[in-house]
C-alpha positions in Angstrom: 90.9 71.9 128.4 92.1 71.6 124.7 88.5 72.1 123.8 88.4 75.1 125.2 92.1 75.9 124.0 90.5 75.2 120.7 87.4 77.4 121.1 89.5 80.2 122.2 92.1 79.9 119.0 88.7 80.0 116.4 87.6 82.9 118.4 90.3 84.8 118.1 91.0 84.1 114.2 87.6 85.0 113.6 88.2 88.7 115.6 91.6 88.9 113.4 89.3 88.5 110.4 87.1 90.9 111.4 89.5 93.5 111.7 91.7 93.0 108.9 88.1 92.9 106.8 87.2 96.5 108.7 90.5 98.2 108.0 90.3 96.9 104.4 86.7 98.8 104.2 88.7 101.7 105.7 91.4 102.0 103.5 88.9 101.3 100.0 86.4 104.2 101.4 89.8 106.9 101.4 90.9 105.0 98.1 87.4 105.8 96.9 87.7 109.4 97.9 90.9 109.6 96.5 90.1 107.9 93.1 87.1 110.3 92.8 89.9 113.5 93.1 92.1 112.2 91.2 89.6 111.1 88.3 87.5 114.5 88.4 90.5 116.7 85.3 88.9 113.8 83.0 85.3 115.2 83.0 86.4 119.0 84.1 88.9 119.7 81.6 87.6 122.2 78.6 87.4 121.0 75.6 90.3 121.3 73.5 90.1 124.6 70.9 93.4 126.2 69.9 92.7 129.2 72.6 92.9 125.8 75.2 96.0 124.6 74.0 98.5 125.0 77.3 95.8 122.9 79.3 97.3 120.5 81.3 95.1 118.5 82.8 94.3 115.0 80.1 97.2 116.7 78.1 98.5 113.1 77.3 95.8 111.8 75.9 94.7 115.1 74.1 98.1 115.0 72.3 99.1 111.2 72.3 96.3 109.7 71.9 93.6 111.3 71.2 94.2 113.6 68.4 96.6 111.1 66.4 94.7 108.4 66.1 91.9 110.4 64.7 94.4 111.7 62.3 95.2 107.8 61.6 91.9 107.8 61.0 91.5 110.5 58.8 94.1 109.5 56.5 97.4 111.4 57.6 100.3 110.6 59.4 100.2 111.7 63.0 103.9 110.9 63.6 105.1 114.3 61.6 105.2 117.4 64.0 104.0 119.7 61.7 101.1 117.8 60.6 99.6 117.1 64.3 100.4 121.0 65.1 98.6 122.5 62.0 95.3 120.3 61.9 94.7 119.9 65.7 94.6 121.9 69.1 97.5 120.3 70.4 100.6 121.8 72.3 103.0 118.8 72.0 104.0 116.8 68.9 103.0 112.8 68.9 106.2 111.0 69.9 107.0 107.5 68.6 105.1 105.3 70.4 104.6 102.0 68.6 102.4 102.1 65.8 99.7 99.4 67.7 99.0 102.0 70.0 96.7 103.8 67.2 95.0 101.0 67.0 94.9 99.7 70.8 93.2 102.6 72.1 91.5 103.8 69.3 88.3 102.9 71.2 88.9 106.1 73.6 89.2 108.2 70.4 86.1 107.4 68.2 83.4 108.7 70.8 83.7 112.4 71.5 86.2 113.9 73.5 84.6 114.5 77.0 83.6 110.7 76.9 86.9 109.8 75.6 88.9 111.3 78.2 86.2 110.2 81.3 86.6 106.4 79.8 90.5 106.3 79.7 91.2 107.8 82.9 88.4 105.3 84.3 90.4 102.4 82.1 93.9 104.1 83.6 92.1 103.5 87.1 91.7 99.5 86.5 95.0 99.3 85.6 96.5 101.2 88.5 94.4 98.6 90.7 96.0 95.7 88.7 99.7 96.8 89.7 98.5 97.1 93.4 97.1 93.5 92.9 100.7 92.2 90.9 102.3 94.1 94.1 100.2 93.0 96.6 100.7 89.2 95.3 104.5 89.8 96.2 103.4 90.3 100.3 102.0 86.7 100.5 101.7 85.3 103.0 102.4 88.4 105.2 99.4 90.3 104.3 95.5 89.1 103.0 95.4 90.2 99.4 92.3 92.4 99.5 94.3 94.3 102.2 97.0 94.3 100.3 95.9 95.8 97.0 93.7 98.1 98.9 96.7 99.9 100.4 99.0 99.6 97.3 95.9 101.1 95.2 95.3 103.9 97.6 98.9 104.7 98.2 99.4 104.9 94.1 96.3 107.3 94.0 97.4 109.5 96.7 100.7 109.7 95.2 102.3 112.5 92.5 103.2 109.4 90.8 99.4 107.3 90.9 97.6 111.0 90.2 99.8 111.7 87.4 98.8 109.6 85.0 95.2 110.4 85.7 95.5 114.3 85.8 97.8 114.0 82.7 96.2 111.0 81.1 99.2 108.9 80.3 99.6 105.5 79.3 102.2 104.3 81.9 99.9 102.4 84.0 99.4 99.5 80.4 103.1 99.7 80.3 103.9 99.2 84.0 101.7 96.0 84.3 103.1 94.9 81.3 106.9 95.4 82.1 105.5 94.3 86.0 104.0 91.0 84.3 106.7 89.9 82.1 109.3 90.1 85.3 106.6 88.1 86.8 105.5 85.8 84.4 108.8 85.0 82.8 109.7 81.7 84.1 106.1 80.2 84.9 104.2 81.4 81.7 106.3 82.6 79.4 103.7 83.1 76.8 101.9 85.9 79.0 104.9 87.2 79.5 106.0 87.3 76.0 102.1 89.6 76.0 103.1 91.4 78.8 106.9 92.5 77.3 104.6 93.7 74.0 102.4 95.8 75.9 105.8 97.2 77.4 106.7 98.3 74.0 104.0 100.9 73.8 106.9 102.9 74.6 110.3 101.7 73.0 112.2 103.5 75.9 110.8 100.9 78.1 110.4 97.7 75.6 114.1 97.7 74.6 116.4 98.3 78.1 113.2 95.4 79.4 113.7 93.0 76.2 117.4 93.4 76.2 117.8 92.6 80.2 115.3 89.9 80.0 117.4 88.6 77.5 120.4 88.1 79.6 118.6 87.0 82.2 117.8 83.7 80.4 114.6 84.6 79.1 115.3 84.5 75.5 112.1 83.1 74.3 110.0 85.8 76.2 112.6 88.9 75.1 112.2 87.6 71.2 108.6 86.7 70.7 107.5 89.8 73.0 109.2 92.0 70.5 108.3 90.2 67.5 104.6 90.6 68.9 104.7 94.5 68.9 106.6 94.5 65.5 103.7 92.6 63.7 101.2 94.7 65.5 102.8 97.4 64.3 102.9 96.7 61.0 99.5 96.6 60.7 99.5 100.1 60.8 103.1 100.8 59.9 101.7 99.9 55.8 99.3 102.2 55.7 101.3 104.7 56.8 104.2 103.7 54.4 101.5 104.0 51.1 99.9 106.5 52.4 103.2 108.9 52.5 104.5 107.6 48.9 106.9 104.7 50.4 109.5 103.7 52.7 111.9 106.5 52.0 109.6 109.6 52.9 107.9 107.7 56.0 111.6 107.2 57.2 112.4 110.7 56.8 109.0 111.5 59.2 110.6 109.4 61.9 114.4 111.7 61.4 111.8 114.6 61.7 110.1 113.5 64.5 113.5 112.7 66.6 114.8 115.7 65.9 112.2 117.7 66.8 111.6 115.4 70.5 115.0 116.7 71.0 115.0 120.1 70.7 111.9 120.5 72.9 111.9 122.2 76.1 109.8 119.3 77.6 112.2 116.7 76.1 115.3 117.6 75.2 118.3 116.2 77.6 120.3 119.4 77.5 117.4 121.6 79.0 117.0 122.3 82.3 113.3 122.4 82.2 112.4 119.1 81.4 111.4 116.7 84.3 113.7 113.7 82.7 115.7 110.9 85.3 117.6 109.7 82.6 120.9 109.0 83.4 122.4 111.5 80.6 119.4 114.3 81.3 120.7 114.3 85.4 124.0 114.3 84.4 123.7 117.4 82.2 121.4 119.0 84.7 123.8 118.6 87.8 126.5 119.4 86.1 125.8 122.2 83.3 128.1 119.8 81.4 127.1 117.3 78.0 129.3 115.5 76.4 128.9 114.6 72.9 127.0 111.1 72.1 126.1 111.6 75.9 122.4 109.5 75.5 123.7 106.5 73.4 126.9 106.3 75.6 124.7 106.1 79.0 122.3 103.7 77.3 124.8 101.6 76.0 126.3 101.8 79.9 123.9 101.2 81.8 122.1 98.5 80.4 125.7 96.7 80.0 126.8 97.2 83.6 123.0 96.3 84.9 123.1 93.4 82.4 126.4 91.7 84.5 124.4 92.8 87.7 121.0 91.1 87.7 122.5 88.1 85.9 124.5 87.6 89.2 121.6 88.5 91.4 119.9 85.5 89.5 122.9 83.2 90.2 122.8 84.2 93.8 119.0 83.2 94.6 117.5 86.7 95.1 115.2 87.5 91.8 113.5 90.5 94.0 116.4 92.7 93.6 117.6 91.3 90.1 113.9 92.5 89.3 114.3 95.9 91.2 117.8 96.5 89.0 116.1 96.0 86.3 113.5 98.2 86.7 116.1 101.2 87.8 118.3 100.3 84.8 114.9 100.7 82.5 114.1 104.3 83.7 117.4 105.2 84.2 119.0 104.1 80.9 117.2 106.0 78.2 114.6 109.5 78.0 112.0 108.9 81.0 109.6 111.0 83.0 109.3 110.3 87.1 106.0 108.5 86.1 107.9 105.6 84.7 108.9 104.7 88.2 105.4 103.0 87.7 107.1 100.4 86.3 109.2 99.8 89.4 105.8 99.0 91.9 106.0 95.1 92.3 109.7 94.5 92.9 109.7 97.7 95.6 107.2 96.0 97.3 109.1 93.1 97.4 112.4 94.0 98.3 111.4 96.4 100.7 109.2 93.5 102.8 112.2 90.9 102.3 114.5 93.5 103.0 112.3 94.7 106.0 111.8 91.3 107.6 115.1 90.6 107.3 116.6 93.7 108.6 119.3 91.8 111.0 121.0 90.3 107.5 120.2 94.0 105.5 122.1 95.8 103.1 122.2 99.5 103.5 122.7 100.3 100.1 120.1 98.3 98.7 117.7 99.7 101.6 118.6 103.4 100.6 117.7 102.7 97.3 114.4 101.4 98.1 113.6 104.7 100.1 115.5 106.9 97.2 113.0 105.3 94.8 109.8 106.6 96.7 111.0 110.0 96.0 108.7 110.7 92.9 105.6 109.2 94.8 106.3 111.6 97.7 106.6 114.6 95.0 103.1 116.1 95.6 102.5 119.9 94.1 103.1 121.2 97.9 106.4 119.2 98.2 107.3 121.5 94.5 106.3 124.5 95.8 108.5 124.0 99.0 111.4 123.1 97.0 110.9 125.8 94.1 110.6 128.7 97.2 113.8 126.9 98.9 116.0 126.3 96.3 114.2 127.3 93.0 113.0 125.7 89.8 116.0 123.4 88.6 116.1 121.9 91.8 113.2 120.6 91.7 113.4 119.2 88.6 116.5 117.6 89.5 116.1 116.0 92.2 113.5 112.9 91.2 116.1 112.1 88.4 119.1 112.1 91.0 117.0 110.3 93.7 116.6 107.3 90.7 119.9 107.3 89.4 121.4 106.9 92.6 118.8 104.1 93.4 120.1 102.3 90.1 124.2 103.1 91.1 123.4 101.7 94.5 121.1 98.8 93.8 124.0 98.1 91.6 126.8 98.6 93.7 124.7 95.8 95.9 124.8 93.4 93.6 128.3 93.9 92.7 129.8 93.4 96.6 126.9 91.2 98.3 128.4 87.6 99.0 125.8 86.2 100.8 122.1 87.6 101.4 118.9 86.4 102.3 116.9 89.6 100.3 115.4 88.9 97.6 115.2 85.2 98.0 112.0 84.7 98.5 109.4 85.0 95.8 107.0 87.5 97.9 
């Protein structure tokens, strides 16, 4: 009788396998299909001329990446507007990322362009497939890996979020698994994550809300050797650039240029009603019609202080998950961000959704609202645009990814300022 009990058991684990294996081969043939879409602007897009400048498609990596670092390369400084608009085709000026980042992917720029372009979207690709894995890593031990990361991975390429960075060819998929891996890493190995925080810093927008909350959440060694990392990386190219524009003086007045002209652009600026920011100060000023002066610095300052209190007590209370979702809100929400930089945010959704899911009889509403408010810019396809744009017109539509993420941050946070007791976010899915 057991025998056969225990004949019947192997049977049907081995038939469980089976399946889960099949739809795993399911979802990576639609992830494959999907992948192929969303890869084809990278080897379709003209090449860039000045006649092809309001191209869209590998935009990003025409005019931030691309084009500066062979300007690096070619002796000037691709930091000042004017220099970048007068020797190449390109329709936006090169914003300060860190200065590593000429260096880092100057390997996509030395071959020519089509090659280029086809080799960092396929690059961009690997990346978004090591988020799915970091996410997929939180579900254990409800769901097989493989399956896991499949769906993650397919899910980010069907999204307006995943296809984004191909179609546009940004960087946010290095950043995200950085930011993702130095929440991750922190405590166990804080070396990597010191790595991870540096690769976060591509962007400063994202390295300093990240090194300043991982600071106060205890992880002082990662916060300061991650940013020393990306300063000495920087440097490297940071002295060039210094002789090559006569000293420190005139390459300090290139940066002044260079934020001054970020913020006047219709793309960038917080006070225009065009540009698709989530920023806390950029939502505020496009809801209201109303900016107060030092509006950016003041919300910056803000949020990071009042998230700062927050996940610090989400840490004292046992429940990392949603200190590490806070975070990730307070990041995007604090300082100038597009709705791609929700990337950021992958691993710790996963989590707290699943806690919060399996654990539904002890939820939260808020911090369940903010987990669904947050899916917003993945659910942003062009059709969902169009809709909104013939509903309610242009602004709207704009809007409403950077009010669906502030709201997420002021509820995730108003959960961690009134939850006494909880089970979400205690386990380390």
């Amino acid at each position: 009788m057991l025998k056969t009990v225990a004949l019947r058991t192997v049977a049907l684990k081995t038939a469980l396998k089976d399946k889960v294996w099949v739809l795993t081969a399911l979802v990576v043939a639609v992830g494959a299909v999907a992948s192929w879409r969303a890869l084809r602007p990278s080897w379709q897009v003209p090449l860039p001329t000045w006649a092809t400048r309001p191209e869209e498609r590998m935009q990003d990596f025409r005019d931030a990446l691309y084009f500066p670092i062979r300007e690096f390369l070619a002796g000037g400084n691709p930091y000042h507007p004017a220099t970048m608009v007068e020797h190449w085709p390109v329709r936006q000026s090169f914003n300060l990322y860190q200065p590593y980042h000429l260096l880092l992917h100057a390997p996509f720029a030395l071959p020519g362009y089509r090659v280029g372009a086809v080799a960092f979207a396929l690059a961009s690709l690997v990346l978004l497939i090591a988020l799915a894995v970091l996410a997929a890593g939180r579900l254990r031990p409800h769901v097989p890996l493989a399956l896991g990361t499949a769906v993650i991975a397919t899910l980010l390429v069907l999204s307006q979020v995943g296809k984004a960075q191909l179609y546009v060819g940004q960087v946010n998929p290095l950043i995200a698994l950085g930011a993702a891996g130095a929440l991750l890493a922190r405590r166990d190995a804080p070396r990597w994550a010191a790595v991870a925080l540096a690769l976060a810093w591509l962007k400063p927008q994202f390295g300093l809300p990240l090194a300043v909350l991982l600071f106060v959440r205890g992880s002082q060694r990662v916060a300061v050797t991650g940013t020393a990392v990306a300063a000495v990386a920087s440097m490297v190219v940071v002295v060039p650039l210094v002789v090559r524009g006569g000293g420190v003086g005139p390459f300090l007045d290139v940066i002044a240029a260079n934020l001054a002209h970020a913020g006047e652009t219709a793309y960038g600026a917080v006070d225009s009603m065009t540009a698709q920011r989530v920023d806390l100060a950029a939502v505020f000023y496009r809801v209201t019609g109303w900016l107060p002066g030092g509006a950016e610095p003041v919300a910056l300052v803000g949020v990071l202080v009042v998230s700062a209190l927050l996940v610090r007590r989400l840490d004292r209370m046992g429940q990392p998950a949603a200190a590490d979702l806070l975070t990730c809100l307070a990041v995007v929400a604090a300082v100038v961000h597009q709705p791609g930089d929700v990337l950021i945010a992958v691993p710790s959704l996963v989590a707290v959704g699943v806690v919060w899911w399996r654990r539904r009889c002890e939820r939260d509403w808020r911090l369940g609202l903010s987990v669904v408010l947050l899916l917003v810019p993945f659910a942003h396809l062009h059709f969902v645009s169009l809709a909104i744009r013939e509903v309610t017109g242009a602004r709207v539509d704009v809007t409403v990814d950077g009010v669906a993420v502030v709201v997420a941050w002021a509820l995730a946070a108003v959960f961690a300022a009134t939850r006494r007791c909880s089970a979400v976010g205690t386990v380390r899915t």
